[in-house]
N, C-alpha and C positions, 0 to 999 in steps of 0.2 A: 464287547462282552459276549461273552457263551455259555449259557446256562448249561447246558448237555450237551457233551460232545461226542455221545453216540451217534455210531451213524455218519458225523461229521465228516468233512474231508481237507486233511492235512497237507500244506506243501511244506516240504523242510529242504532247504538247501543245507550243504554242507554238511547231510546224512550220516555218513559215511564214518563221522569221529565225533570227540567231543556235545556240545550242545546240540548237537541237531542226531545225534544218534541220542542220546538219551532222552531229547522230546520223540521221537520214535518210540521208544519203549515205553513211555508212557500214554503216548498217544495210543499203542496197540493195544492197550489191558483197559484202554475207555473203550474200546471196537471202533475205533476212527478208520476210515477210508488213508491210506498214506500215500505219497508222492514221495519219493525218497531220491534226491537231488545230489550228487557227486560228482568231483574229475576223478577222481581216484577209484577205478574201477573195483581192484577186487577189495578194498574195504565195501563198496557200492554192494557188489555180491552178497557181501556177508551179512550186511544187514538185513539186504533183500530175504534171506533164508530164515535170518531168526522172523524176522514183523509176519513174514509168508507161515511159520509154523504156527504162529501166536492165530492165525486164522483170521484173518483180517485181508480186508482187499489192496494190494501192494502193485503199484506203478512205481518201475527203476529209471532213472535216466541219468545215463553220463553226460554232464554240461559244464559247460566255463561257462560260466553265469556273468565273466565279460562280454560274452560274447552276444550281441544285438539279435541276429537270427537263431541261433541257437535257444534262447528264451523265448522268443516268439515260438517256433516250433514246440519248445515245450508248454508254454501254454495254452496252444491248440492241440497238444495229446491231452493238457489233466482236461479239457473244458468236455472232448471226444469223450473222454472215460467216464470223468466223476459228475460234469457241470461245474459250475463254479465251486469254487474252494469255500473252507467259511475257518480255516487259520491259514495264513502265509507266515513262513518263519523265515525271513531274509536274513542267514546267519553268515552260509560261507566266508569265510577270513583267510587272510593270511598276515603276515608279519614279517617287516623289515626295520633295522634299526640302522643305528649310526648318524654320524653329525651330517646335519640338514643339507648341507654345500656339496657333500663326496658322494651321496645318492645319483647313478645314474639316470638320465631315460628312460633305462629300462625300469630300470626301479619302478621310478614311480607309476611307469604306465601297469607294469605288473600290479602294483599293490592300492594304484585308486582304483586302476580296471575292478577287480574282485569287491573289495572293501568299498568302494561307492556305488561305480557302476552294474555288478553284480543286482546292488540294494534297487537303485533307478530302473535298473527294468525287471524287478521282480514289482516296484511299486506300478510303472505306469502300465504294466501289463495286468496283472491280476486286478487291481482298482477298479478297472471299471466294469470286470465281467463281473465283480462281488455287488458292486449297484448295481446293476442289469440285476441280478438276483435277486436282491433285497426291493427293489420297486416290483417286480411280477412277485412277492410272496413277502407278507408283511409278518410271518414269524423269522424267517431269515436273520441270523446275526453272522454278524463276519469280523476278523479283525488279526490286524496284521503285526509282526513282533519284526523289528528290525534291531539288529545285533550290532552296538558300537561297539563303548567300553568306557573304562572310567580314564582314558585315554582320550577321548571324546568331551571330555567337563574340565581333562586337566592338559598341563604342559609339562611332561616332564621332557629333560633335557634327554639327546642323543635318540631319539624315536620320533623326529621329527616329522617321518613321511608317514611311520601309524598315525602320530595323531591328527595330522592333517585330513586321513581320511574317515578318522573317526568322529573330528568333529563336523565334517560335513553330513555324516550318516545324522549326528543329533541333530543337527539341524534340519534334513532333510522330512526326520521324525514328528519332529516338534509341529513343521508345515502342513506336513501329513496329516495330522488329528486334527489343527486348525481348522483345516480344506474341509476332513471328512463331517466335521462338525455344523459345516455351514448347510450341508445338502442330502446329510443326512441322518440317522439316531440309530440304525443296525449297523453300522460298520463303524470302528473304532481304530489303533493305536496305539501299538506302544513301543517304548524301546529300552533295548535289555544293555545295561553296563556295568558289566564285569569286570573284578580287576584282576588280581593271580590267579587264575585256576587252571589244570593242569587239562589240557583238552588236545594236546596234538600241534597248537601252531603256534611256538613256539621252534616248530620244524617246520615250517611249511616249503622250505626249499624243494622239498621230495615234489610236487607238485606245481614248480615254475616251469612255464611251457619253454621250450629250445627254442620259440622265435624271440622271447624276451632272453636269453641266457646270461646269467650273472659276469660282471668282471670278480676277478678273485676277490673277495673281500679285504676292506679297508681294515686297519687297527680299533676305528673306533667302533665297527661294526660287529669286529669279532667281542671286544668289549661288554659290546651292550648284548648278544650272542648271550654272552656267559651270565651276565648279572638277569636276563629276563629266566635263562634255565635255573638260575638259582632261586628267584623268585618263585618261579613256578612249583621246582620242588619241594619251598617249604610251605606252602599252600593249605590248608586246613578244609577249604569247600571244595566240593567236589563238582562235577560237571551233572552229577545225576541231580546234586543240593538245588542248582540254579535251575536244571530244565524245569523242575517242581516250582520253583519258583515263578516261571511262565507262564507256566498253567495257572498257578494260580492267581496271576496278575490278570489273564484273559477274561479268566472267569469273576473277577472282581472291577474290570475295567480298569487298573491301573495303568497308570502310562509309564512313570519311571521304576524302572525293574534292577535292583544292586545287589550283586552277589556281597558285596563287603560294604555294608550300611555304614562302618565304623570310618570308610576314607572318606566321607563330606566334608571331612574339618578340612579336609585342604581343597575341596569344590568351594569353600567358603572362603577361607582364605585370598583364594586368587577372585572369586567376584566382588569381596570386601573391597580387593586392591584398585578392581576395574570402575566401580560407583567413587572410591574416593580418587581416580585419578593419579594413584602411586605406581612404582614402577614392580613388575610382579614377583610376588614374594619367591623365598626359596623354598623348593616343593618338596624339600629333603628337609624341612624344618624340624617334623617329630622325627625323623630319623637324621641325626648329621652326619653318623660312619659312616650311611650309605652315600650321601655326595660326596664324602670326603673321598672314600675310595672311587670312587668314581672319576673325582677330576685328577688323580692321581696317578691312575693308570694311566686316564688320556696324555697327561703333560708328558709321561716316561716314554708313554709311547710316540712319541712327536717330538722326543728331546734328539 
């Protein structure tokens, strides 16, 4: 929880677009200190220029937030600059689809590298500079937002390797506020799941490094390609809806943060199936066109 976050000092991974650019703008108009976290340079620039006009104190850093040293070194620039942080927003994403078995190597090391390990060392690193903080200064609150998705609570079919790493993130989350509960009452937890909203990475190919480089895309991948761009497009929340929604989860101490409150009927569904021991329902129940064209395409494409 964070009562006032003037003053404050922000880390935001995946700056640059989507959620983590628009907790930026909201973080600059509270006067928060910002850490603004990107691969992607010259989005990285642009924001750097708007949060730096807004008159706020702004720290840029290009990082793959796979990257082991690369996060250490930028933890020892915000700790140089700000001290410890009092929000971490562990957002950075990317997205890969397609049936579970045709996912390369690279694949997956691309997309848990970002989407878990990104989250892992933005946890084990900031964690314990924010206790160091909070035991030297008992008004101290700190607390940390880590970005799954509602890909994280569910199974849909042909996004096998998102959701594998987003249910690790919840689970990672869920440990997290456990841990931070036993040792201590200023630092907190939570974690954000989203489900269509229009943010950017649903491309995120613009941003796969050359030492992972894709094989040409499978049928089922370009598939699912097309059906998350369609989702996305008809998306009604917006990435600015959910950043506010952060905030004000922070500031309330909530832990689970849902852009679309209205998809737990199928988070319920598939837990109903897990306690009675049935085999797991189909996640296209309220919608059936959508599986149906789904398994459709795949059979024509594989006929």
């Amino acid at each position: 929880m964070i009562n006032n976050f003037k003053g404050k000092t922000a880390v935001l991974t995946g700056a640059g677009s989507g959620f983590g650019l628009e907790c930026a703008r909201i973080g600059a108009k509270l006067g928060m200190n910002l850490v603004l976290v990107d691969v992607q340079q010259d989005a990285l620039d642009k924001a750097e220029a708007e949060m730096t006009a807004q008159g706020v104190q702004v720290l840029s850093r290009k990082v793959d937030v796979s990257n082991a040293q690369a996060m250490e070194q930028l933890a020892m620039d915000v700790k140089a600059r700000f001290g410890a942080p009092h929000l971490v927003f562990n957002n950075a994403g990317v997205g890969a689809g397609g049936l579970v078995w045709e996912n390369s190597v690279a694949d997956w090391e691309w997309v848990l590298g970002v989407n878990l390990w990104g989250v892992v060392h933005g946890v084990r690193l900031f964690t314990p500079m924010m206790l160091e903080a909070a035991q030297a200064d008992p008004s101290y609150q700190g607390h940390i937002v880590n970005t799954a998705s509602m890909a994280g609570l569910l199974t849909p079919p042909n996004m096998g390797i998102y959701n594998v790493s987003k249910h690790a993130v919840v689970s990672l989350t869920e440990t997290l506020y456990q841990d931070l509960h036993l040792v201590s009452d200023q630092v907190s937890a939570s974690v954000l799941c989203p489900y269509f909203v229009a943010t950017g990475i649903s491309h995120s190919e613009r941003n796969r490094p050359s030492t992972l480089a894709a094989n040409q895309p499978t049928a089922s991948q370009l598939i699912g390609q097309a059906q998350t761009d369609k989702a996305v497009g008809s998306g009604k929340v917006s990435a600015a809806d959910v950043a506010q929604k952060v905030f004000d989860a922070v500031a309330a101490d909530q832990f689970y943060i849902f852009s679309h409150p209205h998809a737990l009927g199928n988070v319920q569904s598939r837990m109903e199936a897990i306690v009675q021991g049935i085999n797991p329902p189909d996640p296209f129940a309220a919608r059936p066109e959508v599986g149906e064209g789904l398994r459709k395409a795949l059979r024509e494409a594989s006929a």
